[in-house]
N, C-alpha and C positions, 0 to 999 in steps of 0.2 A: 619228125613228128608224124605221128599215124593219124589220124582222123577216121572214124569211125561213128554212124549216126546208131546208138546201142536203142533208141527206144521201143516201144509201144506200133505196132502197124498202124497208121494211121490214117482218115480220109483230107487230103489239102484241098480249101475251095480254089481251082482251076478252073478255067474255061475253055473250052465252052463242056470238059465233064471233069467229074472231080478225079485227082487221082490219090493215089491210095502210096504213101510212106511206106517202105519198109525197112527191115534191117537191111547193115549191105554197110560197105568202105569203099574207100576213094585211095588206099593204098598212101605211097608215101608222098609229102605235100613239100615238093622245091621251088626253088626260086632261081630262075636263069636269068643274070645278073648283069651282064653285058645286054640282054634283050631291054631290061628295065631303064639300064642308063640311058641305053638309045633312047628311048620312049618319053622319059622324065626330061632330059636336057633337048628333045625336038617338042611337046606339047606342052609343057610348063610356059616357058617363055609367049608361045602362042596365046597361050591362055590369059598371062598376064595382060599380055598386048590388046584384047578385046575389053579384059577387065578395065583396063586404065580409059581404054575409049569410051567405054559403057559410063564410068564415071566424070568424063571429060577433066582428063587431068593426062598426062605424059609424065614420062621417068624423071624428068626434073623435079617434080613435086612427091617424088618420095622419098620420106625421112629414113624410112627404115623394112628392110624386107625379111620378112619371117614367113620359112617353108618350112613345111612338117616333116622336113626331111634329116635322114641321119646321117645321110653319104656327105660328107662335105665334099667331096669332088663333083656330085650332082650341083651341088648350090654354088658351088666356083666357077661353072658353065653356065648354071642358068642365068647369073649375075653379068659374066661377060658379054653370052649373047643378047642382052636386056641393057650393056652397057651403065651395069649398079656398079658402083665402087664394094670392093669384102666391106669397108670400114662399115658400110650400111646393113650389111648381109647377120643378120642374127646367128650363131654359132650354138646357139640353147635353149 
């Protein structure tokens, strides 16, 4: 995929001055994929882990866990190091 901002020059409210849009690309837009897993299966779990305390509840009191994820080997590690069972882990 190419990305490319094709508009109008334009002024952005910035601070502390405004700057000025223009034409111009970002060239071709990848995704480094082993960099993501790392990232998703170490701060997912983190995260849920605060969330659950924020709500004062623990992984026993959940029914079912749904991540907006597509990688099912992502949600197969988030699940294990969170200690979810798959059967709870949403697939869809």
């Amino acid at each position: 995929m190419l990305c490319k901002y094709a508009g109008e020059d334009r002024e952005v409210a910035t601070k502390p001055e405004k700057t000025i849009m223009s034409k111009g690309g970002y060239g071709f837009i990848t995704m480094n994929g082993k960099e993501v897993y790392k990232f998703a299966t170490r701060v997912v779990p983190t995260v849920l882990d605060e969330s659950l305390e924020a709500a004062g509840i623990t992984v026993d009191d959940v029914d079912h866990l749904l991540l907006h994820q597509a990688n099912i080997r992502i949600m197969e590690q988030v699940a294990k190091r969170m200690n979810i069972p798959m059967s709870k882990v949403s697939e869809r």
